[in-house]
N, C-alpha and C positions, 0 to 999 in steps of 0.2 A: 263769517260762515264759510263754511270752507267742503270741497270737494274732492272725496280721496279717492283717486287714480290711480295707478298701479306707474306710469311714466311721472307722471307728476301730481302735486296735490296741490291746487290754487285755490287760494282765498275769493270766494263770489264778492262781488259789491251788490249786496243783497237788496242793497235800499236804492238800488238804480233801476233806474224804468226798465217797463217790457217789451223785449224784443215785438210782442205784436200789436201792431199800430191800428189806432184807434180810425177808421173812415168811416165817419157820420153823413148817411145818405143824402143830408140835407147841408152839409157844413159849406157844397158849393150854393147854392139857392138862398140861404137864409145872409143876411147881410149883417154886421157888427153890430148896426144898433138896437137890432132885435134879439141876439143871443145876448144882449149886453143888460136888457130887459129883463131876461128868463135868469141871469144871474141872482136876480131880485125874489125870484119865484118860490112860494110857499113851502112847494114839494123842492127836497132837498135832490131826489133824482132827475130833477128838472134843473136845478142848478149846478150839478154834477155833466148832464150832456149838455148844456149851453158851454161849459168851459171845455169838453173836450172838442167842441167844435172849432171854436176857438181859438183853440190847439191847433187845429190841423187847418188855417188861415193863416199861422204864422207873423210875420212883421207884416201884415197888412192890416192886423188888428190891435194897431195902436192906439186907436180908439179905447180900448178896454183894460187898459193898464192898471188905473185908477182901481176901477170896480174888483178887479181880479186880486188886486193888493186888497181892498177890504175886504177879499173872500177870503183873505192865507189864514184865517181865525176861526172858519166853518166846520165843525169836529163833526157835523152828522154824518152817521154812517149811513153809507148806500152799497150796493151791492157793485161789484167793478163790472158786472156783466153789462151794466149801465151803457159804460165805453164803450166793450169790448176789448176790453183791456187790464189787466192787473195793474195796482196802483206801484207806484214807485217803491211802495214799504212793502211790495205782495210779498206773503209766506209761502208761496206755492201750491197753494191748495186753490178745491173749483170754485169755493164760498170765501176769497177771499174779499175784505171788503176796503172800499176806499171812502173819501168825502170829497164836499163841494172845494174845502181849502188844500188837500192834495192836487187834485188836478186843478186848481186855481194856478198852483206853482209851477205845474208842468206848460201850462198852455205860457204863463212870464217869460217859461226859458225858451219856448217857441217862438216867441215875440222878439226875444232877441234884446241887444242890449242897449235899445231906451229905458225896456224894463229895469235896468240893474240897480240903478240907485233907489227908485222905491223900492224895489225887493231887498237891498244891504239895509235901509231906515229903520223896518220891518224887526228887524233881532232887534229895537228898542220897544217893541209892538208889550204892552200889557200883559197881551194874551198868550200862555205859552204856544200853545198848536199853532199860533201864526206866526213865531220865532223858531220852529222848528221848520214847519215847513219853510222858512225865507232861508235857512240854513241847507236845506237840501237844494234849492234851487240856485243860492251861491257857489255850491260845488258843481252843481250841472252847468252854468254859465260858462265855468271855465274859465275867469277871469280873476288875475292875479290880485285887484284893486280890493276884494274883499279878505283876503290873507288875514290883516292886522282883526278885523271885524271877529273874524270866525275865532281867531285866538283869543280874544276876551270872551267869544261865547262858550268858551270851554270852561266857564267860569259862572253862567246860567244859574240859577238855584232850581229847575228843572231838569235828571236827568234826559227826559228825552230831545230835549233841545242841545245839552251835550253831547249825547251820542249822535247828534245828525250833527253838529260845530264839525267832530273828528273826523269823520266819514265824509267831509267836505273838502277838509285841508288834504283828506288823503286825494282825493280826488283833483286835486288844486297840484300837487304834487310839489310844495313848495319848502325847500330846506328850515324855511327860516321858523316853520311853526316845530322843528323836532324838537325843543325843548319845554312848549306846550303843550304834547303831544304822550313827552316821556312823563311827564309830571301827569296827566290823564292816567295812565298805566296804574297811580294808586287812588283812583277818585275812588270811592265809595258805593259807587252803582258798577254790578258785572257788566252793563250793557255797555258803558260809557269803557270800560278799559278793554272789552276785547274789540269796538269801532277803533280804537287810539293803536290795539298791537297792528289791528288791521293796515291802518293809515301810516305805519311808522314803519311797515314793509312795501306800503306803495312808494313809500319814497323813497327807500334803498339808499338810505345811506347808514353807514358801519359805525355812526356813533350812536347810533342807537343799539347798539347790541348788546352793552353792559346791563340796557333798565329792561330789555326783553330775555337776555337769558336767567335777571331775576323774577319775569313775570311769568318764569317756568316751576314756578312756585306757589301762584297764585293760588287761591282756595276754591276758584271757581273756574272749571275744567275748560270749558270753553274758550276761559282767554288762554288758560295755558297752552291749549288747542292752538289760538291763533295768534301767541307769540311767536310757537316753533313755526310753523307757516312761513310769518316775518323773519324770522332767523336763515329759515331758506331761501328767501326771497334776497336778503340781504347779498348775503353770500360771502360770511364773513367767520374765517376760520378760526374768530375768536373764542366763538359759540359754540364751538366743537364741546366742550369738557359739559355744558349744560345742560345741551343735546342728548349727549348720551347717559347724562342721568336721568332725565324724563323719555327714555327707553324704557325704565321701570317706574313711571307714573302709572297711579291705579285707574286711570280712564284708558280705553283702550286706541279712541280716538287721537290721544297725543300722545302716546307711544308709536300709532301712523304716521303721525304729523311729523314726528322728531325722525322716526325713522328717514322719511323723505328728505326732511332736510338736511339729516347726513350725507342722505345721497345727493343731493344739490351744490353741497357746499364742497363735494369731492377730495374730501380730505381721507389718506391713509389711517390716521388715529381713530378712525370710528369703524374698522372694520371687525375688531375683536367682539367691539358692543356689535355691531348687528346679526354676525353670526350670534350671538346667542338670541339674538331679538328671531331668530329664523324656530327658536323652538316655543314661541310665544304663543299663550290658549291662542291669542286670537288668531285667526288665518288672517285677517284683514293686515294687523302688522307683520306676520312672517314673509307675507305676499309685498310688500312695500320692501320691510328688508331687505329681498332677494333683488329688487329692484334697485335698490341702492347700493347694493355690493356690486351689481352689473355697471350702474356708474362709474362707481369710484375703478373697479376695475384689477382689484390687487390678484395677484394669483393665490395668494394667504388663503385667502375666500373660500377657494375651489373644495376642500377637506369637506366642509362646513354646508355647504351646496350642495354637496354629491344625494345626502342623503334627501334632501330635501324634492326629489325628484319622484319621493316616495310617497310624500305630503300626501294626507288623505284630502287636500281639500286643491281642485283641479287648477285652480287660478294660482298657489302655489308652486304648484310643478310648474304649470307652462313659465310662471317667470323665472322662477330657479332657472330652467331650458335657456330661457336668452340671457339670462346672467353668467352664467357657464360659458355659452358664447360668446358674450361679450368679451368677457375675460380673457377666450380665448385667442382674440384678434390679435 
């Protein structure tokens, strides 16, 4: 998922928790072997705030390991307002929803790493939602010991357990899974290859840039969206020739993205292409363009800019304005 900004445009890690922290009135009062009860509880929003409580007791509730592992399989939906909190997977909306085996994985990674080996067990689990989630929570541990694990899970016969494997290792940040990783790029499910372009720009490194600037091809906009992302993030001037032909991709959103990464990867050879990306319908990439010829910084540019200052659309101009300047330093 990714965020287009006029300075830069970053890839979210959308499937990471939310910034606002769940404080259950009662998380200091009530003691482990009572939420550890209520995990058991019939109402699944009752099982849902006994784990965020949980949560917010941290390694002191080691106690609940056990039970919390047999929740990561708990797929009812409850509403996240439950927490107070969006779930890890939130879409950003007010209704969005979580389950008892979401925050089952979040309160694990609170608990810290006694949790880790049952949670790694767990991708052998039956049930897929409780290999997905022990996949998310691998990547939140932050702990290298699960690398080899999460690369066999890229291998799942459920997408959605593959897309949280790739969005783990990105998070892991670990070289040795890019060939796992680049091979993801042509799995069969959209969702599983735009986690993998995601993940194969968290880890920034330049061999991966031959299978990303051919997943500027892809059929499904969004990865092609967030291989260019990965391409910038790289920063790897190899990428330049791929870049500027998904200038004239028919999503407008990876015409943005490519544009950015032009400008990221600050190379002279992509100024021709972005002056022309400056007369594109979209304002969204002419306003990025202009942002990236400010980068890169050639005087070439300036011709191509001037007019742009005319841009019916205001966020246009003002960037042309500091790109001009820039230039002119």
């Amino acid at each position: 998922m990714i965020r287009t900004g006029v300075a830069s445009l970053i890839a979210l890690l959308a499937l990471t928790s939310s910034a606002n922290e769940y404080r259950g009135p009662n998380a200091q009062s009530r003691g482990v072997r009572e939420l550890v009860a209520d995990l058991a509880a019939t109402d699944p929003a009752a099982r849902v705030r006994a784990a965020c409580e949980i949560r917010e007791l941290g390694d002191t509730a080691a106690d609940a390991i056990q039970p919390l592992v047999g929740m990561l399989g708990d797929a009812a939906p409850v509403e996240s307002s439950v927490c107070g909190r969006r779930s890890w997977r939130g879409r950003g909306t007010a209704d969005d929803l979580t389950s008892p085996g979401e925050q089952a994985a979040a309160a694990l990674v609170a608990i810290g790493t006694r949790a880790f080996q049952p949670v790694l067990s767990t991708l052998h689990s039956p049930v897929w939602t409780a290999r997905r989630n022990a996949a998310w929570a691998l990547g939140a541990f932050d702990d290298q010991r699960a690398v080899a694990a999460l690369i066999d899970t890229l291998k799942d016969r459920e997408p959605g357990v593959r897309e949280q494997a790739a969005w783990a290792l990105g998070a892991l940040d670990d070289a040795s899974a890019l060939q796992a990783l680049m091979s993801a790029l042509k799995d069969p499910d959209p969702r599983v290859r735009r986690q993998a372009a995601w993940a194969l720009g968290a880890i920034d490194d330049a061999r991966a840039s031959s299978a990303l600037s051919a997943a500027l091809t892809d059929q499904d906009d969004r990865t092609r969206e967030q291989a260019a992302w990965a391409l910038g993030a790289i920063d790897d001037s190899a990428a330049v020739p791929a870049l500027l032909r998904a200038l004239t991709d028919s999503g407008d959103r990876v015409r943005q993205q490519a544009a950015w990464a032009l400008g990221a990867i600050d190379d002279t050879r992509a100024v021709d292409g972005l002056v022309d990306a400056l007369s594109d319908q979209s304002s969204g990439v002419r306003q990025q363009a202009a942002w990236a010829l400010g980068a890169i910084g050639d005087p070439r540019a300036l011709p191509g800019l001037l007019p742009s200052l005319k841009d019916s659309d205001a966020g246009v101009r003002k960037q042309a304005a500091w790109a001009i300047g820039a230039i002119g330093k």
